[in-house]
SESE-645932 format. One record per residue: residue number from 1; residue in one letter; chain; y, z, x of N, C-alpha, C in turn. Coordinates in steps of 0.1 Angstrom, whole numbers, always signed. Layout:
{r NUM,"A","A",{Y,Z,X},{Y,Z,X},{Y,Z,X}}
...
# end
This chain:
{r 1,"X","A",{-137,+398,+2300},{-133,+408,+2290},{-121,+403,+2282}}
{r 2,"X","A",{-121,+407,+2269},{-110,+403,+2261},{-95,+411,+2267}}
{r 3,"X","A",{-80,+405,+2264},{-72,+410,+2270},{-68,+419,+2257}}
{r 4,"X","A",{-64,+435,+2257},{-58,+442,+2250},{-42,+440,+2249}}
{r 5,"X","A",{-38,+440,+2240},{-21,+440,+2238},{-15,+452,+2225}}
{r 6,"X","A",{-8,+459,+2231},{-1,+470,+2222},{+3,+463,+2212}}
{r 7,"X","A",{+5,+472,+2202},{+22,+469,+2194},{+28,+471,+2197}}
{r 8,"X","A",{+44,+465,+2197},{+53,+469,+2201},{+56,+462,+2218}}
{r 9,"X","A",{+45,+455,+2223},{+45,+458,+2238},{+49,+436,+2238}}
{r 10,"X","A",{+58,+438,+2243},{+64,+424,+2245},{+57,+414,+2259}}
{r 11,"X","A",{+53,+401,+2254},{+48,+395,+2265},{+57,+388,+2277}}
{r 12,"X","A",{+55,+388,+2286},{+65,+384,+2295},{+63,+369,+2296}}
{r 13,"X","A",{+76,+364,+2298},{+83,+353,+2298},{+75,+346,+2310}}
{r 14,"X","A",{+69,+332,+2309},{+62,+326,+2320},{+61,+313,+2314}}
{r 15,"X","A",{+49,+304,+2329},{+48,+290,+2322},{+45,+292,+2308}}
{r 16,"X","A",{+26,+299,+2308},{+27,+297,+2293},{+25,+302,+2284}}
{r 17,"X","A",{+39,+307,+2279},{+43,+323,+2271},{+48,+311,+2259}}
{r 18,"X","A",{+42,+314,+2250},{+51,+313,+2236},{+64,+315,+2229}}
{r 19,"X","A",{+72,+320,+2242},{+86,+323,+2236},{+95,+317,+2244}}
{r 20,"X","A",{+101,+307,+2242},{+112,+302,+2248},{+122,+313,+2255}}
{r 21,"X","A",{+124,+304,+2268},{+136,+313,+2279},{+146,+313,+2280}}
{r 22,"X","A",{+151,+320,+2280},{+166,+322,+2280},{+171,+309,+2283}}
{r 23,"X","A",{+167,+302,+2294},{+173,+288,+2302},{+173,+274,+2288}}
{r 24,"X","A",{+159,+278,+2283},{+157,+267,+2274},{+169,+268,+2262}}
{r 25,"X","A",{+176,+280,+2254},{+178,+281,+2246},{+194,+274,+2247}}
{r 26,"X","A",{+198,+268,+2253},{+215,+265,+2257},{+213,+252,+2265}}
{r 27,"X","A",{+200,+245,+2261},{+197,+234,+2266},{+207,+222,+2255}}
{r 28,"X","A",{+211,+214,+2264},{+220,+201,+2250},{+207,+193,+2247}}
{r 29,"X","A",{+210,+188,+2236},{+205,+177,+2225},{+196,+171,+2237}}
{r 30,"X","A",{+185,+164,+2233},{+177,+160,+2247},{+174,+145,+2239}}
{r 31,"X","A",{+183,+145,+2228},{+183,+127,+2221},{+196,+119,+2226}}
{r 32,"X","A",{+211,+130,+2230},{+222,+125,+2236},{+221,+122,+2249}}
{r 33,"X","A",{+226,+113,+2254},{+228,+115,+2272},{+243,+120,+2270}}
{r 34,"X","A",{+240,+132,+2281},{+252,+143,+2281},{+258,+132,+2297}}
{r 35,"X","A",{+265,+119,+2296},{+271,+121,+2310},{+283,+115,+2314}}
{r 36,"X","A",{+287,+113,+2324},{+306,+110,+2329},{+303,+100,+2337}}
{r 37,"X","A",{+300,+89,+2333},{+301,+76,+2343},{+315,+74,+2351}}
{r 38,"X","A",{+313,+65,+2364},{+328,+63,+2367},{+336,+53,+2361}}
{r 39,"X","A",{+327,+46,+2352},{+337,+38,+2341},{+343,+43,+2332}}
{r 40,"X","A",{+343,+63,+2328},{+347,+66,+2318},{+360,+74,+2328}}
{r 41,"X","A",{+360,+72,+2340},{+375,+82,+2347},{+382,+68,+2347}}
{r 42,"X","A",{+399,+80,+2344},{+409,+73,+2343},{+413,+76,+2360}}
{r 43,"X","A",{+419,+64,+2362},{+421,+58,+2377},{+434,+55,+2380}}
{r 44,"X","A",{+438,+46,+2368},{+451,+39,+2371},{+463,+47,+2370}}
{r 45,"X","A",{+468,+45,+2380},{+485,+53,+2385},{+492,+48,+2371}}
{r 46,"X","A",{+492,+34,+2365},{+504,+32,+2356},{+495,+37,+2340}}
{r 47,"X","A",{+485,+36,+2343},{+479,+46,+2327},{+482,+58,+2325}}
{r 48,"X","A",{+480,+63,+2336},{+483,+75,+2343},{+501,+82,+2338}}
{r 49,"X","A",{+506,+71,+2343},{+521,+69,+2337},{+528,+70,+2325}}
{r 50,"X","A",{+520,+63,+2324},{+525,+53,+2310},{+520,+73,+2298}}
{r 51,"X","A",{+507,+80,+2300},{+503,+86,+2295},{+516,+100,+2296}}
{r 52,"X","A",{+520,+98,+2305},{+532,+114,+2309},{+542,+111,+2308}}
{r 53,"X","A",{+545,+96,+2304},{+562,+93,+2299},{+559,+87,+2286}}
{r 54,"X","A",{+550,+81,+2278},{+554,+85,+2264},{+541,+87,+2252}}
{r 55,"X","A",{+533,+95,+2259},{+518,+99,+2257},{+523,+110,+2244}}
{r 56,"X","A",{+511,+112,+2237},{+509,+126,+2226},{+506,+133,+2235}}
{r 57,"X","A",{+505,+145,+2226},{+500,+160,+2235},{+495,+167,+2218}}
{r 58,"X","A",{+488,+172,+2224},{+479,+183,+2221},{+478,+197,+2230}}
{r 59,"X","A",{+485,+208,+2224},{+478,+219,+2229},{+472,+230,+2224}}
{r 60,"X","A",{+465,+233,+2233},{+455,+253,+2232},{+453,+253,+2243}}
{r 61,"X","A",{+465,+270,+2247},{+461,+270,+2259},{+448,+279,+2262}}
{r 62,"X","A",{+445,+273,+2277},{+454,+266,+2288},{+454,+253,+2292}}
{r 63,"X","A",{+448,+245,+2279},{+447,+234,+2283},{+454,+224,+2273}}
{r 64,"X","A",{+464,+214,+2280},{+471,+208,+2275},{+467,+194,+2277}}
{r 65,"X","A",{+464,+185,+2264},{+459,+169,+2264},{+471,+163,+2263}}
{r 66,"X","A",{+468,+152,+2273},{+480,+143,+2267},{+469,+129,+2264}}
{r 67,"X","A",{+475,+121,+2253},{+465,+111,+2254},{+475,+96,+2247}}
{r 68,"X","A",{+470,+86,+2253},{+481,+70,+2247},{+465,+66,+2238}}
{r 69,"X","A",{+471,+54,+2230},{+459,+46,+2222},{+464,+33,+2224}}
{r 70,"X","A",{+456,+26,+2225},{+458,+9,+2231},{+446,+0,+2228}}
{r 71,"X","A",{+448,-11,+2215},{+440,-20,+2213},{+430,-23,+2216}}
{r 72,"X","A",{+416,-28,+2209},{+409,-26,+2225},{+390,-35,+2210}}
{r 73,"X","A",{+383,-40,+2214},{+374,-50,+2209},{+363,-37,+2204}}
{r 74,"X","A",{+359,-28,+2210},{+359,-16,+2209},{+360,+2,+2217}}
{r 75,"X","A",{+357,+7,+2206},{+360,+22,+2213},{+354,+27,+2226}}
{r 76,"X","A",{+364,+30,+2235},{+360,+35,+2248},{+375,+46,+2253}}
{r 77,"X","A",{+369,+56,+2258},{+374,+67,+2263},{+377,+63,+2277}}
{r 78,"X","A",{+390,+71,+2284},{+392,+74,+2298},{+400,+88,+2303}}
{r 79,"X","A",{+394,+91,+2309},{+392,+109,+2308},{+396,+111,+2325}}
{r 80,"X","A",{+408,+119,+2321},{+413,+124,+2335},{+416,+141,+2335}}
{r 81,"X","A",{+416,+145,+2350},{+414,+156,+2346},{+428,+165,+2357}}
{r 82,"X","A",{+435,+174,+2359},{+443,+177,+2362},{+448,+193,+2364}}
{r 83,"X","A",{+444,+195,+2380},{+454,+210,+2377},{+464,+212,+2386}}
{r 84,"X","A",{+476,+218,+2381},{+488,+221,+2390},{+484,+228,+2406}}
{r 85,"X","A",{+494,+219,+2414},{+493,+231,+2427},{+503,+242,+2424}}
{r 86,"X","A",{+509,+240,+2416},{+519,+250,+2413},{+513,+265,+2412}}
{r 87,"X","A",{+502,+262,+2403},{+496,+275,+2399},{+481,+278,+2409}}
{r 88,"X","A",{+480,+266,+2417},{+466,+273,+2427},{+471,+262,+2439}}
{r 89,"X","A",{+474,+268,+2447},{+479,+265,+2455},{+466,+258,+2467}}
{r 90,"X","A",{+458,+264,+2466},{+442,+261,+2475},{+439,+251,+2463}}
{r 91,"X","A",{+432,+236,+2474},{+427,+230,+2468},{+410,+235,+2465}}
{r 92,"X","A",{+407,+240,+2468},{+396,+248,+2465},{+393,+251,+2452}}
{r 93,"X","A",{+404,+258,+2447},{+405,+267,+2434},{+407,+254,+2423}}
{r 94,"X","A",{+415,+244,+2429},{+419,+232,+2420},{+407,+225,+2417}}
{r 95,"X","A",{+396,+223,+2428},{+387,+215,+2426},{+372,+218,+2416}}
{r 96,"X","A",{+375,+236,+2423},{+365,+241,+2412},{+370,+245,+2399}}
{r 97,"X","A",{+382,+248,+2394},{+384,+245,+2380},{+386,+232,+2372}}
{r 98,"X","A",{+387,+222,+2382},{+387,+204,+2374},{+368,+204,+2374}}
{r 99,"X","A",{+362,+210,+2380},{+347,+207,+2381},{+345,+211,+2371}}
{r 100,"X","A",{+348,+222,+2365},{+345,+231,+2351},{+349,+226,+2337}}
{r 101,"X","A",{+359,+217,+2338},{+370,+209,+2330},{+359,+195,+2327}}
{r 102,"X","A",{+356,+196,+2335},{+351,+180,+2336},{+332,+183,+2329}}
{r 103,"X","A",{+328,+195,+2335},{+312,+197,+2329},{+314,+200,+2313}}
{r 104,"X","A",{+323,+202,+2310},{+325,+212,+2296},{+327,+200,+2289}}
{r 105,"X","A",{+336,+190,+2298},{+337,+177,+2289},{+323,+173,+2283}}
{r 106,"X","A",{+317,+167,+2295},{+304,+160,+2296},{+294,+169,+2287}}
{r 107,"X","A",{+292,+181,+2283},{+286,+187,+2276},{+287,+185,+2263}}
{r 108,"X","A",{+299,+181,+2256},{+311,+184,+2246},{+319,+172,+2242}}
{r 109,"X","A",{+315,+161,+2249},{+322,+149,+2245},{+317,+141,+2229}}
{r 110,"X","A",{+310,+142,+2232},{+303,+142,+2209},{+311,+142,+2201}}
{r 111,"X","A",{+315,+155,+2207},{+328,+160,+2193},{+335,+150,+2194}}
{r 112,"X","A",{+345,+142,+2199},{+354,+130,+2204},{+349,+120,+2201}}
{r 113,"X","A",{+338,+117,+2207},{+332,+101,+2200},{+321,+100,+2190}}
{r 114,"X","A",{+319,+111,+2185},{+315,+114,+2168},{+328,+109,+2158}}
{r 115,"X","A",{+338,+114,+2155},{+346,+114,+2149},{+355,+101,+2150}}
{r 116,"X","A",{+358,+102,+2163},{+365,+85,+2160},{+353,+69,+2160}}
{r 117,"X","A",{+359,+62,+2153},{+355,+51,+2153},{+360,+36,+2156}}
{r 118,"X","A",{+375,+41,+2157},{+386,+31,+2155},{+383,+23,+2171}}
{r 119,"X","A",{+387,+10,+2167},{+385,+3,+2182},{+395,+1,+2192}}
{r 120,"X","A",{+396,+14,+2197},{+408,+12,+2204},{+401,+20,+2223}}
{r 121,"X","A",{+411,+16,+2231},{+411,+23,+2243},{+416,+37,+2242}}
{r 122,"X","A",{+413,+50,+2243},{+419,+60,+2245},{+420,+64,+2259}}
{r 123,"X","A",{+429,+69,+2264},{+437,+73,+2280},{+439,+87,+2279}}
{r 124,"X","A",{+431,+95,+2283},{+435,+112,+2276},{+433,+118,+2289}}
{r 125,"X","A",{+442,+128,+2294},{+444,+137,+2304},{+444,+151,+2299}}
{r 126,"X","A",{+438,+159,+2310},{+439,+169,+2304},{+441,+176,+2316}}
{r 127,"X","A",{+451,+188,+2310},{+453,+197,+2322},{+460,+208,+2320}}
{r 128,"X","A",{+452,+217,+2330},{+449,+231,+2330},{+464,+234,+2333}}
{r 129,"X","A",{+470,+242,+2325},{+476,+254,+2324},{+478,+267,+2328}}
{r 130,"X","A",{+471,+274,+2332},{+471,+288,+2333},{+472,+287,+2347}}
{r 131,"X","A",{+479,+301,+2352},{+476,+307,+2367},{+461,+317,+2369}}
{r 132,"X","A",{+454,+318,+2363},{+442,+320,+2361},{+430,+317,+2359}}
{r 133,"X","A",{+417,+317,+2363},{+407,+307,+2362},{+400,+317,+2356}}
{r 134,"X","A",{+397,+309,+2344},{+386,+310,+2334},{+375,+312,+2336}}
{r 135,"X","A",{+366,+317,+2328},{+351,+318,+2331},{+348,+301,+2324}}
{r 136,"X","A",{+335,+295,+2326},{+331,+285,+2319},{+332,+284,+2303}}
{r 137,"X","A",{+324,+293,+2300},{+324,+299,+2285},{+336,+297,+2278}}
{r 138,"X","A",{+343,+304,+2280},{+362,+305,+2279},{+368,+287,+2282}}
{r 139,"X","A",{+368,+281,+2292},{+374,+270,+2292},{+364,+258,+2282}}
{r 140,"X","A",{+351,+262,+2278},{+341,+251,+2272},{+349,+255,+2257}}
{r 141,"X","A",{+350,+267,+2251},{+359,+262,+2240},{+370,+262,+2237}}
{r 142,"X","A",{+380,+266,+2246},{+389,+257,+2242},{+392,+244,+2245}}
{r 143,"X","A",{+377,+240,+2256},{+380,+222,+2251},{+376,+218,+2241}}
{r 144,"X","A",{+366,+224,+2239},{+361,+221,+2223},{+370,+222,+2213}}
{r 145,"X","A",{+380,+232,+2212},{+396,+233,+2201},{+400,+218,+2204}}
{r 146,"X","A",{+401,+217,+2217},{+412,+209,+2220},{+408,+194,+2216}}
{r 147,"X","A",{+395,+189,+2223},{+387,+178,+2215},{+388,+180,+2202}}
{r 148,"X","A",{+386,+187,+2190},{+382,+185,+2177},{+401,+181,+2173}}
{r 149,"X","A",{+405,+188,+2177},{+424,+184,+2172},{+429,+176,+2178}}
{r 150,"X","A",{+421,+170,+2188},{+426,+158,+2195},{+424,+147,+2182}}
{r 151,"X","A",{+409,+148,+2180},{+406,+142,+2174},{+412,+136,+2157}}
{r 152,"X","A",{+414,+147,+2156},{+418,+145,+2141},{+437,+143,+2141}}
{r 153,"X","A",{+442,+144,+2156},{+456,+137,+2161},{+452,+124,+2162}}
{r 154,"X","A",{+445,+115,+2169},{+442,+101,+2170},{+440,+99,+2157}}
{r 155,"X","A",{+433,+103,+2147},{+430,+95,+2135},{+445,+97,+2123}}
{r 156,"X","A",{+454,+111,+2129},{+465,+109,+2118},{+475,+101,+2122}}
{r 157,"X","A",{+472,+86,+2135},{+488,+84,+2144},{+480,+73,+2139}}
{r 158,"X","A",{+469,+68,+2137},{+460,+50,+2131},{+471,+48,+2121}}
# end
């Protein structure tokens, strides 16, 4: 028998339903690889250094960038990530909001290496601010503030 369908009467969401899922809709680019190799974390104690004694900054809080620029055959990123025990005293809380810091990057890093081109190393930390933990949503754009003005800071110091 043929299937009857109202007007008005919506088909439910399944394998194979004609209407994209909620899940699918907030999917990234599937032409980018969204990802954070361990060649793109910053490691080094004196980079590290060198970035908190005479590094730029960028802020929107709660997130504060610091970032150096250093010569380089070409462009490549090093991405650290940072939250006070001051303000979460459990490393728990520290490790699940650097997790959040760090996916938002990896989602979102485009913005940053769309825009620049220049052949340099960049050394960029970033770190949370607030005594409060964010939802995802909330910390994904203000990295995204923070990346796009980062960005357009690296290109006004060339």
């Amino acid at each position: 028998m043929e299937e009857i369908s109202f007007q008005g009467e919506e088909q439910k969401e399944g394998k194979n339903s004609p209407f994209p899922r909620k899940a699918d809709l907030n999917k990234p680019d599937p032409t980018r690889r969204n990802t954070f190799n361990k060649s793109e974390h910053l490691k080094s104690f004196n980079s590290i250094r060198r970035i908190f004694r005479s590094g730029h900054t960028v802020r929107d809080f709660p997130i504060t960038v610091r970032w150096i620029s250093e010569d380089s055959a070409e462009p490549e990123f090093l991405i650290g990530f940072s939250v006070p025990k001051r303000h979460f005293p459990k490393a728990k809380d520290r490790n699940f909001i650097k997790r959040r810091l760090r996916e938002a990057y990896r989602l979102n890093k485009y913005v940053l290496s769309d825009r620049l081109k220049t052949p340099q190393i960049h050394s960029i930390m970033f770190i949370y601010g607030s005594n409060k933990c964010l939802g995802f949503e909330e910390i994904q754009s203000k990295l995204i503030s923070c990346l796009m003005r980062l960005a357009k800071s690296i290109d006004g110091n060339d």
